[in-house]
N, C-alpha and C positions, 0 to 999 in steps of 0.2 A: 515555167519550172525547168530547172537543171537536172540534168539527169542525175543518178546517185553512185557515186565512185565505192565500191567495197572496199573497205579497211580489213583486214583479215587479224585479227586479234586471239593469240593461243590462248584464251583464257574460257571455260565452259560458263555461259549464261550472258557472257558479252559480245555484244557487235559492237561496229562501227565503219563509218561512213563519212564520204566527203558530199555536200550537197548545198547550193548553193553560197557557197564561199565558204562553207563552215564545217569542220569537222565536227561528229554528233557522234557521241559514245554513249549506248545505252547499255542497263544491267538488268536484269531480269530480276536478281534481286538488289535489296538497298548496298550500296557499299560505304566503306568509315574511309572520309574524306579528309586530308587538311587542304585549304585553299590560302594561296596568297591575293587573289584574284578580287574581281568586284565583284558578281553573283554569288553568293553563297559562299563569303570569305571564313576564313577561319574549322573548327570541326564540325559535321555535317554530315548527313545519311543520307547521300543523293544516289536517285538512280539515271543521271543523267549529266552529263559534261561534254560542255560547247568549248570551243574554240574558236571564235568569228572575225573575220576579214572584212574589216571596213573599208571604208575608200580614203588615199591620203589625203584628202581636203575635210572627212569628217571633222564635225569642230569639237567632238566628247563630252560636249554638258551634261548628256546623258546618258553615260557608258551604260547605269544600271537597267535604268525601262530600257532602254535600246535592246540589251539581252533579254528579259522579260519576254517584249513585243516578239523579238526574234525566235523565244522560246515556244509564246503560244503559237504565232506562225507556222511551225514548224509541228505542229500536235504535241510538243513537251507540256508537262504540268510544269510552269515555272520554280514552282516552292519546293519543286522535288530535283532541280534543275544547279546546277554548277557553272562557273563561263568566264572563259576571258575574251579580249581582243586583241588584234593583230592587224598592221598593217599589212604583214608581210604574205606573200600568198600563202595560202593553204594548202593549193596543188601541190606546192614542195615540200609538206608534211613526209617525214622520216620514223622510219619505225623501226628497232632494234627487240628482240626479248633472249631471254634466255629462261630455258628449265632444267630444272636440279633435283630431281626427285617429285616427291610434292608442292614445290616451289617454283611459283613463275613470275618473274620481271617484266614487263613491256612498258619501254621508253618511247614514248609521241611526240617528236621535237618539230615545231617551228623557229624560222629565225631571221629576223634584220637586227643589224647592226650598224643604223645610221647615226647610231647616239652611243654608241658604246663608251664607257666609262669605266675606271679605276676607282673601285671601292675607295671612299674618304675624300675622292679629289673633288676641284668643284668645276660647275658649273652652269652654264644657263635655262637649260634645260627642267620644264616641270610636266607634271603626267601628262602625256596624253597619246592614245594609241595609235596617233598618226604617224607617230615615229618608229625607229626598229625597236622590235622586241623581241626578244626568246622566251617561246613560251614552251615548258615543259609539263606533259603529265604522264604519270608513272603507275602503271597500274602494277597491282600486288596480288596473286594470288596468293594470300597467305595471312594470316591473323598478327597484326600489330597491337603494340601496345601506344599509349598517348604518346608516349617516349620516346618510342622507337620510331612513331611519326615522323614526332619530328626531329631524330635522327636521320630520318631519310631526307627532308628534306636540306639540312646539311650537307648530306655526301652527296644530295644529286647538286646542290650549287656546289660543291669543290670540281667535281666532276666535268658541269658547264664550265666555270673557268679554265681548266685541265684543257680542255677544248681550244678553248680562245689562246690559250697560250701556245696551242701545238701549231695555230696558223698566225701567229704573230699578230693578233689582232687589237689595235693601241686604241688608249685614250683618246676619243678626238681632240679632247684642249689641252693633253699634259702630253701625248704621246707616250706616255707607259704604257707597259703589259694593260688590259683591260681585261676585267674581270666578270665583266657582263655590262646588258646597259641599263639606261637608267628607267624601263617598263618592264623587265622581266618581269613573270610571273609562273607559278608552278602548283600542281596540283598532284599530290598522292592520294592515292585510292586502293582499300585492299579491302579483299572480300571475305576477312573473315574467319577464313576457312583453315581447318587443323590448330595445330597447338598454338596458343599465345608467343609470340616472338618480344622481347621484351626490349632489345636493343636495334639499331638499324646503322651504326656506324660503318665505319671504314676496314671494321676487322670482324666483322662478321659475315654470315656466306650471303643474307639478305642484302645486305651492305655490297657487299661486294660485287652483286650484278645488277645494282641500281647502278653505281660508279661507271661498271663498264657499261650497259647499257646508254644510257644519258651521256655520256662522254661521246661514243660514237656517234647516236643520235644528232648531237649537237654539231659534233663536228660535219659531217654530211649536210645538216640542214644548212650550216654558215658558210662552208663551201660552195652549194649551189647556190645561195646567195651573193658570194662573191664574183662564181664566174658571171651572173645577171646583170651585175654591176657593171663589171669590165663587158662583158656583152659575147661573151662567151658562150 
């Protein structure tokens, strides 16, 4: 067993932790999820969100039991459990938040970008978590509406790309700007708490330190990844 790295998370009733390859975010209570993810895709009241580091030879048959397996492994109740995968290490997991009052943001960025693509363009590439990914989760101290969800998770992808643009990070087969790659996944989660927030856009205050949180996030995690690459 690996020892267990403390995640420090501003948020009252959540921890988290790095532990064998995996970031493990638990809640004390339930929180209102959207997932883009394989575990518990879509809205969902988990008290629990993986982040798993595979090896780049897994072959992904089966991302889903693989998380499961991983879940119980690990003492999670899977069905109460959320998850994606990543090639890309863990260790270089990046955390950004900001608070505003009764409002708190925290940005949890992973990131490779060995497949990075240009929203629309084509090519070879089909899922699978061996490749780079930027995985993004966002936690919210703060009551969302369905809406505003998935608001958020619009401005936090305008925000990842914002990113990829500030280090000129191209298409590998068109060489354009790239706009993320082709296994992203992201996960928002808010706990609830205070007044109903109804929108989550680019012009509002909720809005607005998802953006810059996830922007920074992003950029940091695809930087240390880059200097890894060059050997930096």
């Amino acid at each position: 067993m690996e020892g267990k790295r403390v995640i420090e998370i501003p948020i009252t009733g959540i921890k988290g932790y790095v532990k064998e390859k995996a970031l493990i975010i638990q809640s004390e209570e339930c929180l209102y999820a959207l997932n883009s993810s394989i575990l518990g895709g879509g809205f969902t009241n988990p008290h629990n969100i993986i982040n798993l580091q595979v090896d780049k030879g897994y072959d992904g048959n089966n991302p889903t039991e693989d998380l499961v397996h991983f879940s119980e492994k690990a003492g999670l109740n899977a069905s109460d459990t959320v998850g994606m995968m990543t090639a890309a290490l863990v260790d270089d997991l990046f955390l950004e938040y900001e608070q505003d009052g009764d409002l708190t943001v925290v940005a949890l960025v992973t990131a490779g970008i060995s497949n990075a693509l240009a929203a629309g363009g084509k090519s070879t590439f089909s899922y699978s978590p061996r490749l780079g990914t930027i995985n993004i989760v966002v936690l919210i101290d703060g009551n969302l509406s369905p809406g505003a969800m998935v608001n958020a998770v619009i401005t936090a992808t305008e925000a990842k790309t914002l990113a990829l643009m500030d280090l000129k990070v191209k298409d590998v087969f068109s060489g354009e700007p790239a706009s993320g790659t082709s296994t992203d996944a992201v996960i928002i989660a808010a706990t609830g708490r205070e007044e109903l927030l109804p929108y989550a856009g680019t012009a509002t205050r909720v809005g607005q330190m998802i953006g810059r949180t996830v922007r920074k996030a992003v950029s940091q995690a695809t930087n240390t990844y880059l200097k890894r690459k060059l050997g930096k």
